[in-house]
N, C-alpha and C positions, 0 to 999 in steps of 0.2 A: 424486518430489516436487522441483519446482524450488526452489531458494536463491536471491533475489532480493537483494543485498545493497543499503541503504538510503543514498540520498544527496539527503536535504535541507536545502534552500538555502532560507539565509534573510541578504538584504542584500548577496548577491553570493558567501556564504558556503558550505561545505559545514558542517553543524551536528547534533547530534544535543540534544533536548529531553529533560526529564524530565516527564512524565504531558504533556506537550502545552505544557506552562508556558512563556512566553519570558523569565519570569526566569531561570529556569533553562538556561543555553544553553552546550551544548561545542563549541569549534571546531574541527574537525579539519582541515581545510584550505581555506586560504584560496580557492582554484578548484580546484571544484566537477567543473569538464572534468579539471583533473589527477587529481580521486580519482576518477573514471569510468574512468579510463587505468589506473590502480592494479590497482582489482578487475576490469579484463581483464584484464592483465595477470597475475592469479593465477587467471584461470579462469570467471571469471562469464559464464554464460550468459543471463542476463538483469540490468537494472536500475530499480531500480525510485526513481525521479526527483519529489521533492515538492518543490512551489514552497510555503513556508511562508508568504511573504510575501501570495502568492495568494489562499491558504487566509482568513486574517482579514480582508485587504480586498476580497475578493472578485471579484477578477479575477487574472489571472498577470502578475506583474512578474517574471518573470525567463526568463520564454517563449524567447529567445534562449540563452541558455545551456541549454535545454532541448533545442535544437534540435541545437547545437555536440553535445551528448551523442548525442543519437540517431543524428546523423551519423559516431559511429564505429563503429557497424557491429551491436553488441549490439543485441539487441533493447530496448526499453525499455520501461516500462509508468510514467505518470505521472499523479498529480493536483496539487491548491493551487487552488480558484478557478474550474474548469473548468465555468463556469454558463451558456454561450452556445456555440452552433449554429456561430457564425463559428472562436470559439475551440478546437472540436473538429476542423473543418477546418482549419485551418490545423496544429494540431499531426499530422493523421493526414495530410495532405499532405507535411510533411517527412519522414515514416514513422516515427514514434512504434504501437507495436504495440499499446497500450494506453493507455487514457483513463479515469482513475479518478472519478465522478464522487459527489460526497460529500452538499453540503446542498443542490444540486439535486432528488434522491434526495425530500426532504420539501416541499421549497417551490414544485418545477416539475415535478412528476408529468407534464405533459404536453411539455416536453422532453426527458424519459425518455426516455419512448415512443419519441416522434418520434428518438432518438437510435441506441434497441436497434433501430430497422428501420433506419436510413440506415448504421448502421458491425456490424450484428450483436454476437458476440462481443468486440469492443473495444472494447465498453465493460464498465466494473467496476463494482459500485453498490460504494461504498465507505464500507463501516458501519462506524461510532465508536461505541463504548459505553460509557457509565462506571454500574457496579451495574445492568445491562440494559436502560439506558435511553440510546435515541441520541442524540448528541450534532451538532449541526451548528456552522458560522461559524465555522471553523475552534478547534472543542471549546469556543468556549466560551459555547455556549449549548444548551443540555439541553430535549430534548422529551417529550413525554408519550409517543411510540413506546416496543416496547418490540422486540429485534431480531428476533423471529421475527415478529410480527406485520408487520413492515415489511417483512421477506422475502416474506411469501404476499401482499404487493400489489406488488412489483415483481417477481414471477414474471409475472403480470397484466400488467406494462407489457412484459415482453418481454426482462427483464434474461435475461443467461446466462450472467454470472459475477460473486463477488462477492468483497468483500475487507473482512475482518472485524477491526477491531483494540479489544482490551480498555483503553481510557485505561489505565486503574491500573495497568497493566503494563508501558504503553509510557515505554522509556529506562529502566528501574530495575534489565533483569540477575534476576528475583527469579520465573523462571519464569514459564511459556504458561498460561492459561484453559483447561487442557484438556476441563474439564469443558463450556463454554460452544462449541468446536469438536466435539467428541463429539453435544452437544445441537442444532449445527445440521445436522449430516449428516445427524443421524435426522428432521430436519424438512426437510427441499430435497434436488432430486436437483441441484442447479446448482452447477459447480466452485465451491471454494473458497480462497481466500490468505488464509493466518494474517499475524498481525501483532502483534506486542505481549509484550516478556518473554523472549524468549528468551536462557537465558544458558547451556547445554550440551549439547552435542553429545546429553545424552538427552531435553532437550526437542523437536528436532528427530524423535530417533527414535521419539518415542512422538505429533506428529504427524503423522508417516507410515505407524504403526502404524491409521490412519482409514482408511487405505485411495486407493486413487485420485480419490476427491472430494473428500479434500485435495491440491489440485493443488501449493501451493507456500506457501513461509513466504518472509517479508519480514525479514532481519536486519539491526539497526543496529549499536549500541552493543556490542555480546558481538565484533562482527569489529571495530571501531574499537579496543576494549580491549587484544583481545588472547587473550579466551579460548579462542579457537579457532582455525584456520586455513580459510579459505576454501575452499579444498580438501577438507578434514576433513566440512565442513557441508556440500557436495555429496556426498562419497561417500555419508554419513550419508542423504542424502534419497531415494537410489538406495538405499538398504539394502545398502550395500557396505562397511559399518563401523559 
């Protein structure tokens, strides 16, 4: 299972949120490219890059620094915003390996489509949940879906990987939704990236205890903190600790 460690930027920032709130907001470094430098520098084989800013006004403003990231060499997997054709090209142009794409997902079913045929597998349908009901407009505005059902219509459009994150969980340290990761394996054969909660090394291992269709978790706050070592959360995903 891959360990994506989490670096989003909101106002130029690297930041982590609690349940998505921007009241709520930690700074951890002021650029964004520096912390991207960081967690290669202790091993990260992938990153995973949220334009927050993007995310609630609906386009990427910080597309540029997205790019400075991707440009060192990690692979990266990114959303914020990502609602247009132009915008997916250009970020899989600079070689961004992954395009997370979130309230699109509900409101443009047919640039889905049109997206899972032009880039295949990179794209992510990037489910928000809060109490099993999906969240879009960067969380804060709540739809009548509920996650599985919006799963078996973006099977339909052609999705073929997906990234699942439980609000209530995310930024709080207070452990994963395991139950709700469990409940989509048995529902979709299409990889999956956890997201949301993780705050120890056995949360991680009882995600990879899913098997190979949990392809990878997304960690914020638990590696910002302190509670673990970046290193530690890879062996852990690899079942080597």
């Amino acid at each position: 299972m891959i360990i994506l460690p989490a670096i989003d930027i909101l106002d130029g920032r690297a930041v982590r949120l609690r349940q998505g709130r921007l009241d709520a907001v930690t700074v951890y470094n002021e650029d964004p490219v520096d912390q991207a430098k960081r967690w290669i520098d202790q091993g990260a084989e992938w990153l995973h890059v949220v334009d927050l800013d993007g995310a609630v006004l609906g386009e990427p403003k910080n597309i540029s620094i997205v790019e400075r990231i991707a440009a060192l060499g990690v692979p990266v997997q990114t959303g914020g915003g990502l609602r247009s054709m132009e915008v997916l090209e250009r970020l899989h142009a600079v070689g961004v390996r992954r395009m997370v794409v979130g309230t699109s997902l509900v409101t443009q079913p047919t640039l889905v489509a049109e997206a899972c045929e032009r880039f295949g597998g990179a794209i992510v349908a990037g489910i928000d949940a809060r109490d099993g009901r999906v969240a879009i407009n960067g969380w804060r505005e709540g739809t009548e879906y509920g996650v599985l059902e919006l799963v078996q219509e973006l099977e339909l459009l052609g999705v073929k990987r997906l990234a699942y994150t439980d609000i209530s969980k995310d930024g709080m340290q207070t452990g994963v939704n395991y139950g709700a990761y469990r409940a989509l394996v048995g529902q979709t054969s299409i990889p999956i990236t956890a997201s949301g909660g993780v705050s120890t090394l056995d949360d991680i291992r009882d995600l990879a205890s899913l098997g190979l269709q949990l392809e990878g978790v997304i960690v914020g706050r638990a590696l910002y903190e302190g509670a673990f070592e970046l290193a530690e959360a890879i062996r852990a995903g690899r079942g080597e600790e």
